[in-house]
Backbone as JSON Lines, residues from 0, in Angstrom:
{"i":0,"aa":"X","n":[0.0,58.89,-17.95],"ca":[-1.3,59.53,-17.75],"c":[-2.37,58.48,-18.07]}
{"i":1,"aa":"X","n":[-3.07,58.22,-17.25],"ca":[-4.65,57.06,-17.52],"c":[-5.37,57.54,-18.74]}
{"i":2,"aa":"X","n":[-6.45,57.19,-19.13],"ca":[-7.41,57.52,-19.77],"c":[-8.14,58.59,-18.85]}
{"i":3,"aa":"X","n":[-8.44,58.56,-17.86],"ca":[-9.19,59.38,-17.13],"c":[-8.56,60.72,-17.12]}
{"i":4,"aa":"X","n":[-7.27,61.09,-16.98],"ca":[-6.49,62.35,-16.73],"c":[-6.33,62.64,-18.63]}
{"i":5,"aa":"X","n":[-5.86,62.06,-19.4],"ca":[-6.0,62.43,-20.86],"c":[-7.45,62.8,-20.91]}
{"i":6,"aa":"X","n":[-8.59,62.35,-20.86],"ca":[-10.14,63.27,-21.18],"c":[-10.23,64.37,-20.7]}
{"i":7,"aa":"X","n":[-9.81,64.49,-19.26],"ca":[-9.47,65.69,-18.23],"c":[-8.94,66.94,-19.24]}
{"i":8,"aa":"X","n":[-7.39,66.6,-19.7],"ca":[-6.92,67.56,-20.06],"c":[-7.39,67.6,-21.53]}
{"i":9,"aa":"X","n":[-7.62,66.62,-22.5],"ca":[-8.38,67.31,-23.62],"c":[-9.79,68.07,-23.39]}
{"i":10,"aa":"X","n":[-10.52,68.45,-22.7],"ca":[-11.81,68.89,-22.1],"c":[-10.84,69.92,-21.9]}
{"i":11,"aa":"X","n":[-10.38,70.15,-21.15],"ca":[-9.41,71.65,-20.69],"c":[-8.88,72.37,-21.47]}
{"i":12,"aa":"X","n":[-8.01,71.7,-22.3],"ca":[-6.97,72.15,-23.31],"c":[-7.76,72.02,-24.81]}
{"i":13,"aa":"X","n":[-8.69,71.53,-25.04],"ca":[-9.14,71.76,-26.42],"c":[-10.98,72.33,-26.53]}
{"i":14,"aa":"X","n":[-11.33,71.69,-25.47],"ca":[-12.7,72.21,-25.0],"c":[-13.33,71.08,-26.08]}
{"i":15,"aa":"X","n":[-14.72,71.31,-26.91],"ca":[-14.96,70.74,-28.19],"c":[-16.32,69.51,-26.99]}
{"i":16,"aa":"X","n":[-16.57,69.8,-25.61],"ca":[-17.54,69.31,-25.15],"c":[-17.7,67.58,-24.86]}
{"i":17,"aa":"X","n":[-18.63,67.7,-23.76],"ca":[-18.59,66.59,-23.17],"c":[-19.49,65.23,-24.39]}
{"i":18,"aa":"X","n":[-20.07,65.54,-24.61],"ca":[-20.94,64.3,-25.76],"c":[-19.47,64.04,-26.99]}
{"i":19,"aa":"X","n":[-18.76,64.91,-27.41],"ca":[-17.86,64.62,-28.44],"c":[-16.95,63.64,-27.78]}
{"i":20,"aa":"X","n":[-16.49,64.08,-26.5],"ca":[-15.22,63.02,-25.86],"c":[-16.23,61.92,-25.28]}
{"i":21,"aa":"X","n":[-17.5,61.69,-25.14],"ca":[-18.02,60.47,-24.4],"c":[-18.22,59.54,-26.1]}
{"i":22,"aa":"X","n":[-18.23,60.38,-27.21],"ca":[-18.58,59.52,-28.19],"c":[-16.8,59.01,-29.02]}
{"i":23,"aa":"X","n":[-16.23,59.49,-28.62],"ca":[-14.48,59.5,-28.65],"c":[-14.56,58.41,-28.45]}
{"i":24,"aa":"X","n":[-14.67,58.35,-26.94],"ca":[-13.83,57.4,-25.95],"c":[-14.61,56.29,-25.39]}
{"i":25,"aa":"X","n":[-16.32,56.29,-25.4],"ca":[-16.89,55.4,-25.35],"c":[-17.22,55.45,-24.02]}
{"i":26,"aa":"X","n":[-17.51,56.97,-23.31],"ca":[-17.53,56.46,-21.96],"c":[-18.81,57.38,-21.6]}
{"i":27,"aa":"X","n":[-19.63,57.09,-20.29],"ca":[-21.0,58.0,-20.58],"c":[-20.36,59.52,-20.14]}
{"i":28,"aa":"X","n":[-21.15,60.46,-21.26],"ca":[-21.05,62.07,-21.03],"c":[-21.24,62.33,-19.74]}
{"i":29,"aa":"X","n":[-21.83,61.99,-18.51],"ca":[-22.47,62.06,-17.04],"c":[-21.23,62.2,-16.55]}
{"i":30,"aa":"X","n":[-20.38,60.75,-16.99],"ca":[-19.02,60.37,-16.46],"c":[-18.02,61.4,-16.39]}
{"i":31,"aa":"X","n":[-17.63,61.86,-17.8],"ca":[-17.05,62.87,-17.93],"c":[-16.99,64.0,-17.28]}
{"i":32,"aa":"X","n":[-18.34,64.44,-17.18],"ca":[-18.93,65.72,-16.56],"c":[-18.48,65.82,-15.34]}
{"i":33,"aa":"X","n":[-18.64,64.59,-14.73],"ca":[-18.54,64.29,-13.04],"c":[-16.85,64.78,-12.89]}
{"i":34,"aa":"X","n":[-15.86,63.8,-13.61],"ca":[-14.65,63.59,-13.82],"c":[-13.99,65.35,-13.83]}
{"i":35,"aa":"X","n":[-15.01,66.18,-15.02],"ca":[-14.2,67.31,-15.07],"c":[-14.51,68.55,-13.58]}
{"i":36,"aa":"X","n":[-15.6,67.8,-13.36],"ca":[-16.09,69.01,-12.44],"c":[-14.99,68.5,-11.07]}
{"i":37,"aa":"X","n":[-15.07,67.42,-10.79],"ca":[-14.18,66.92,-9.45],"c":[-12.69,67.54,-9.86]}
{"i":38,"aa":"X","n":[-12.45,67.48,-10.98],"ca":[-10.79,67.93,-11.11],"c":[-10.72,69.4,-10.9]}
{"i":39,"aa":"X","n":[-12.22,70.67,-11.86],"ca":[-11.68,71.37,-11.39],"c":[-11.92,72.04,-9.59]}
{"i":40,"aa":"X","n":[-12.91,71.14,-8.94],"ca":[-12.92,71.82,-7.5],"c":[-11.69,71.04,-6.88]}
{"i":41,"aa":"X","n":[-11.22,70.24,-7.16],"ca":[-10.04,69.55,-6.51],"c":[-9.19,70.8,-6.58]}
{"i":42,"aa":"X","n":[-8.85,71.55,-7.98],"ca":[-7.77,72.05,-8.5],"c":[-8.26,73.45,-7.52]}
{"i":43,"aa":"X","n":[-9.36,74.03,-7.61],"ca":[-9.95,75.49,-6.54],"c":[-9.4,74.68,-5.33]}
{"i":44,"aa":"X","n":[-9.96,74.0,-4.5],"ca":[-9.11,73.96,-2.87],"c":[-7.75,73.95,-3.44]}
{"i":45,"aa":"X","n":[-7.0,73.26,-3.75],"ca":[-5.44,73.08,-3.95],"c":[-5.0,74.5,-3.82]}
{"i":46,"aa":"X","n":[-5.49,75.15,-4.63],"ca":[-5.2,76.46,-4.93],"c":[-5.18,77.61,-3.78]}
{"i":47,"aa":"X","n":[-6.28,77.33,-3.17],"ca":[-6.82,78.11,-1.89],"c":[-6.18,77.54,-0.66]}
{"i":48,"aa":"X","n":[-5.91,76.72,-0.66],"ca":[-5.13,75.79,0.54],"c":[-3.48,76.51,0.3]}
{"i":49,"aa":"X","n":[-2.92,76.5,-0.9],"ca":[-1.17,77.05,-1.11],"c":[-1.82,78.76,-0.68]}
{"i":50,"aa":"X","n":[-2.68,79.81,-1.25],"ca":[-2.65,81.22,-0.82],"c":[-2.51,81.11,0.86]}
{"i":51,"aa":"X","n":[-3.44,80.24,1.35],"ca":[-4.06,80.82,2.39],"c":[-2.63,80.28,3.72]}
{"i":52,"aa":"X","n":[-1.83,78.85,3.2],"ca":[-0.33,78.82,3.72],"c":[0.64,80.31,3.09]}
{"i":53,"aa":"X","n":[0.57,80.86,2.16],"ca":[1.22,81.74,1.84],"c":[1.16,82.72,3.02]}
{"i":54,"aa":"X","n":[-0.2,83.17,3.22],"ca":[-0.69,84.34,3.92],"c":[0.04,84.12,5.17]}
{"i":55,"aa":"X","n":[-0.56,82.97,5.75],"ca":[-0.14,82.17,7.38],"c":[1.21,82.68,7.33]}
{"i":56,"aa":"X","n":[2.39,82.58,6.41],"ca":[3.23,82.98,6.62],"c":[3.99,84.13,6.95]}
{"i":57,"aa":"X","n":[3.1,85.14,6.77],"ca":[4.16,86.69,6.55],"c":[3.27,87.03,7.92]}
């Protein structure tokens, strides 16, 4: 796992905010922000893309 996917999932899995992990890890809070928001709309299509093959199917 990179550094980038470990901030990801501590932000997810522990919450505790974006200024605490930019002062963690040394990286700008903006960054982060950007990082978590792209993962979770990545993670909404992914999601909507497997229902909507589900549906196609039956």
């Amino acid at each position: 796992m990179d550094l980038k996917e470990q901030i990801i999932a501590e932000y997810l899995t522990q919450g505790g905010g974006f200024r605490k992990l930019a002062s963690k890890y040394g990286i700008s809070r903006t960054t982060i922000c950007k990082w978590v928001l792209i993962h979770q709309q990545t993670q909404t299509l992914f999601v909507g893309f497997k229902l909507h093959q589900l549906f196609l199917s039956f």
